[in-house]
C-alpha positions in Angstrom: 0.0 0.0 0.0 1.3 3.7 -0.8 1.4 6.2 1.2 1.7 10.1 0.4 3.2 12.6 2.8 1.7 16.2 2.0 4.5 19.0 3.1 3.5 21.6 2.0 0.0 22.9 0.0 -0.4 26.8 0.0 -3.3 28.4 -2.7 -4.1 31.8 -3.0 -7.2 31.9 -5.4 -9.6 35.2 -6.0 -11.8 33.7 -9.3 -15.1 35.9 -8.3 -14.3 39.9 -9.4 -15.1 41.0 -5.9 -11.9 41.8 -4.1 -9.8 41.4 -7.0 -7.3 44.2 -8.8 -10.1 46.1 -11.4 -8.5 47.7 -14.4 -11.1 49.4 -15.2 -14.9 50.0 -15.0 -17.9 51.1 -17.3 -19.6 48.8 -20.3 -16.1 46.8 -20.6 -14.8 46.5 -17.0 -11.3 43.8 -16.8 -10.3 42.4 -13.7 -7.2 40.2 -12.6 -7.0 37.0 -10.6 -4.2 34.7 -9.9 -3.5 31.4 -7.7 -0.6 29.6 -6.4 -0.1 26.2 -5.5 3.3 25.0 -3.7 3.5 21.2 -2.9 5.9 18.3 -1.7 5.3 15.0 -1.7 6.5 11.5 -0.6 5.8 8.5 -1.8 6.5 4.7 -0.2 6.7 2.2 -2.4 3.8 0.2 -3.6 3.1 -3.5 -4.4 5.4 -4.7 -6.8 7.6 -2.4 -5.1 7.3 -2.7 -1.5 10.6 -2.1 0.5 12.3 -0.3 -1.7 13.3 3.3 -0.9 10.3 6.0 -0.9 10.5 8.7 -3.6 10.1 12.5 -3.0 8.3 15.1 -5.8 8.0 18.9 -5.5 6.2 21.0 -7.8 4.5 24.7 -8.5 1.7 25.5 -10.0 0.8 29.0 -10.9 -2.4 30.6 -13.0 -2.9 34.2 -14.3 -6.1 35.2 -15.5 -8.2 38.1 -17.0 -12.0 38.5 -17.1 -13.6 41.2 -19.3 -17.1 42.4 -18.9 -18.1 43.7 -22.1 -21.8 44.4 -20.9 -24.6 43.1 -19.0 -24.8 39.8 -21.3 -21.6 39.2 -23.0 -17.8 38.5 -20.9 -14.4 36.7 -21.8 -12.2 34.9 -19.8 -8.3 33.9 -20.0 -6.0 31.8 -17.9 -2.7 30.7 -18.4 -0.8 28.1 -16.3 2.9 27.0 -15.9 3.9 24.0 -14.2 7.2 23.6 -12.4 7.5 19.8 -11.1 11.1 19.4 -9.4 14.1 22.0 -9.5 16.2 21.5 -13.1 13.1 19.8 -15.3 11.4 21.9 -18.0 8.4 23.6 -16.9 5.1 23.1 -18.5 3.0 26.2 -20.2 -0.7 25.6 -21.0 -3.7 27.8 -21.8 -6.1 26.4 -19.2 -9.0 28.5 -19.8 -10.2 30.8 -22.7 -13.9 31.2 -23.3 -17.0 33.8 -24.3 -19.7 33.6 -22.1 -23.5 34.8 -23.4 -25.8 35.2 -20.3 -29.7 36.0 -20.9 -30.0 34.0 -24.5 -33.0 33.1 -25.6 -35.3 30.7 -23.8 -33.8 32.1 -20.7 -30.8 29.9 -21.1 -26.8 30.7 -20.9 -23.6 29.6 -23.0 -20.4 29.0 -22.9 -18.2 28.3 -26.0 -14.1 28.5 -25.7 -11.5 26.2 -23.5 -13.1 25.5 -19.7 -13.8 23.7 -16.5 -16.5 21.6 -16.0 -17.5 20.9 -12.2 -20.6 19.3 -12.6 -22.6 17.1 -10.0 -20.6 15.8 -7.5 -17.8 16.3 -9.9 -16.9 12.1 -9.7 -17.7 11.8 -13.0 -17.5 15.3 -14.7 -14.9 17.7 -12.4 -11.7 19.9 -12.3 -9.3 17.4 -10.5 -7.8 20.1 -9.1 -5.5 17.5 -6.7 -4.1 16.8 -10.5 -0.9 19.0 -11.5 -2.8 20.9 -14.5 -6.7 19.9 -13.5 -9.2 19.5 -16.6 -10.0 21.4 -19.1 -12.0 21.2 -22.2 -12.7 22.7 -25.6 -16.2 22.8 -27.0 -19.9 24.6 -26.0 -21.9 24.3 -22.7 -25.1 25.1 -22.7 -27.2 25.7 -19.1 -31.1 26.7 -18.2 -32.4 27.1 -14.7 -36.1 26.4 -14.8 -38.9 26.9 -12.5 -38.4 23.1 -11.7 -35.4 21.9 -13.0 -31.6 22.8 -13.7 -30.4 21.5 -16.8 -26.5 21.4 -18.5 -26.2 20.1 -22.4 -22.3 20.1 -23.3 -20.5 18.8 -26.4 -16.4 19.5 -25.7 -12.9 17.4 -26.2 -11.1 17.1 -23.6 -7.8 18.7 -23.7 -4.4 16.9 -24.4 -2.0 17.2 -21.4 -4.8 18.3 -19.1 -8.1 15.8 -19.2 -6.5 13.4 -21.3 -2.9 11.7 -22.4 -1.1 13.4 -24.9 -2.0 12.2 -28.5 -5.7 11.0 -27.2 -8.2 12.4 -29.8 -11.6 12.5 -27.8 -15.2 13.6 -27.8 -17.4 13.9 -24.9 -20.5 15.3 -24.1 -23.6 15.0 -22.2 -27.2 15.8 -20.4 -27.1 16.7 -16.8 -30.4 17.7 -15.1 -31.0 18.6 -11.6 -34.5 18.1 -10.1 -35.7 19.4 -6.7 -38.1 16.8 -5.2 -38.6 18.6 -2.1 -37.2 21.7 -0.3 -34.6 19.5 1.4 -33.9 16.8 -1.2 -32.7 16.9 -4.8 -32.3 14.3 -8.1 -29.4 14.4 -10.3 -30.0 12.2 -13.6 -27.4 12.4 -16.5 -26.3 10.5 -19.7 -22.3 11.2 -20.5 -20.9 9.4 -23.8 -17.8 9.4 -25.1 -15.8 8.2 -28.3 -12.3 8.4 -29.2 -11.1 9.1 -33.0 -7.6 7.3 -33.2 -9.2 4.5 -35.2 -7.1 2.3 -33.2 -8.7 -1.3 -31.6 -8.9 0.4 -27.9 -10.4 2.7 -28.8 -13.5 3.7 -26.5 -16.9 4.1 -27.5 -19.1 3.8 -24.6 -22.4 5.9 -22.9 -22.4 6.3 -18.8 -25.9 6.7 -17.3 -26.6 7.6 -13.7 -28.2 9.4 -11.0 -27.6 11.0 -7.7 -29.5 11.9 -4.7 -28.6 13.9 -2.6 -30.2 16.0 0.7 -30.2 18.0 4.0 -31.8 16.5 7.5 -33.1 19.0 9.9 -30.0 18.2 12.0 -27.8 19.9 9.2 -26.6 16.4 8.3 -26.0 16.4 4.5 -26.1 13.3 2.6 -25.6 12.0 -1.1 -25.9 9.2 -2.8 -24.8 8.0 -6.8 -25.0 5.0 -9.1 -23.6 5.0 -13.2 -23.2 2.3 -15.6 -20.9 2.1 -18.5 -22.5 0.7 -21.9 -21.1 0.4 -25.5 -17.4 -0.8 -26.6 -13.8 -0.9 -24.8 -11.9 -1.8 -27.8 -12.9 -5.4 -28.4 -14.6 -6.2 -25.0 -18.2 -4.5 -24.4 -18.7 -2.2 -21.4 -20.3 -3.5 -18.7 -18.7 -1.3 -15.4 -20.0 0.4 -12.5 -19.7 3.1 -9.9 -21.3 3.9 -6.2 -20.6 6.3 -4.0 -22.3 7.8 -1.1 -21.6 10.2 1.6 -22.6 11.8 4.9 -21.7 15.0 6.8 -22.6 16.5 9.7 -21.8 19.4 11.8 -19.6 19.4 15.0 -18.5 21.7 17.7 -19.4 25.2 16.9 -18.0 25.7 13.2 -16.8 22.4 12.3 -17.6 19.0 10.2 -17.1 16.0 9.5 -17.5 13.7 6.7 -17.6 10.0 5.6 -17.9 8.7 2.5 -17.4 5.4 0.1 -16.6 4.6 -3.4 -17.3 1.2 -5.0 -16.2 0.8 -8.6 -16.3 -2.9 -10.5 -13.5 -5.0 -12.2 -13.1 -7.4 -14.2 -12.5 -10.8 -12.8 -12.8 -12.4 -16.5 -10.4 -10.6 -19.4 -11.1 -13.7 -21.5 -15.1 -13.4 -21.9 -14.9 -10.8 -24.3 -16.4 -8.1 -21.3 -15.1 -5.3 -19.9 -16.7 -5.5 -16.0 -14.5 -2.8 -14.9 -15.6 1.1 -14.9 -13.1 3.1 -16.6 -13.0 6.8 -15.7 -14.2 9.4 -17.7 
């Protein structure tokens, strides 16, 4: 079993305008954010590896952005991100985010069209990974409506090389996500995700994940959530098959604090040679 040692995490993140360094104001208003992220690891050996000496990592990662406001309906947003893993190695430049945003379109609805993060749900199945160096990102259109009894999020993107994929991965993904308030206290997540890659090679993965999550408040300020998805479709030769359950539980404590507990169950494959693929395979 490995075990990871965290020395040292400092972030310093203003994303909302408030607070943050304003350019200037009127119709086209620009304002500046910026975070930074120190960290050190250490990492023991894991199984086949056990006993052997544990290896150490330090890294930076630092973001620059700028938001416009170019009136009440219409903004931009840029960020750019360098990452510096250990002293010597070459760092890493990416454009993490760049995207128009078009609030109040018709049918009350809002988009998004550029490079950005996705933090939907949860965020199990569709989130920024921000523990990961660069976090995701992804190219493509998001659409999103709140209605009078629903919340509803239509996206068709790729996911970014060297930030939500491997380098060389040539992907689609998209999806339906709607939110549905049963109650004042209790809520109903229900979501179809597919994706396809376009390598034309024989792993490639065509495959749909279905789900839905529950999630609430008790009167004792105990928040809860529960989620179930299943993979369908192809993994290379072997057809889909996997699956994924998670729930969780927090409550309050003391005077300002709380605690939480949580699972997450995911299937394997116990059979390679029966032409299935049992296991759920990220998206």
């Amino acid at each position: 079993m490995s075990s990871t040692l965290l020395l040292c995490f400092l972030s310093a993140i203003c994303q909302e305008p408030a607070g943050t360094p304003v350019l200037s104001r009127g119709p086209a208003a620009l304002t500046l954010d910026g975070e930074m992220r120190l960290r050190f690891e250490s990492r023991d050996g894991a199984t086949p590896f056990m006993g052997t000496n544990s290896e150490s990592m330090s890294s930076g990662r630092f973001r620059f952005g700028l938001r416009a406001e170019l009136n009440d309906q219409f903004s931009a947003y840029a960020q750019f991100q360098k990452l510096v893993v250990d002293e010597g190695e070459d760092s890493d430049d990416f454009v993490h985010q760049a995207f128009m945003f078009w609030d109040e379109m018709p049918f009350d609805a809002e988009l998004q069209v550029g490079r950005f993060e996705m933090d939907i749900g949860s965020g199990l199945l569709v989130g920024t990974d921000d523990w990961n160096g660069t976090g995701r990102a992804f190219d493509g259109f998001r659409v999103t409506r709140q209605g009078e009894t629903y919340h509803a999020t239509v996206f068709w993107t790729q996911p970014v090389e060297e930030q939500a994929v491997a380098d060389s991965v040539d992907q689609n993904f998209g999806g339906v996500w709607v939110e549905i308030p049963l109650t004042p206290r209790i809520s109903l997540d229900v979501y179809g995700l597919t994706r396809g890659d376009r390598s034309g090679s024989i792993s490639d993965l065509e495959d749909q994940t279905v789900g839905a999550r529950i999630r609430g408040e008790l009167s004792s300020g105990v928040l809860w959530s529960a989620e179930l998805a299943r993979q369908f479709g192809d993994h290379g030769a072997l057809d889909a098959g996997g699956m994924i359950a998670t729930g969780e539980a927090e409550m309050p404590f003391a005077d300002d604090g709380r605690a939480a507990l949580g699972f997450l169950w995911a299937s394997g494959d116990e059979d390679g040679s029966d032409g299935d693929q049992d296991a759920f395979v990220p998206l």
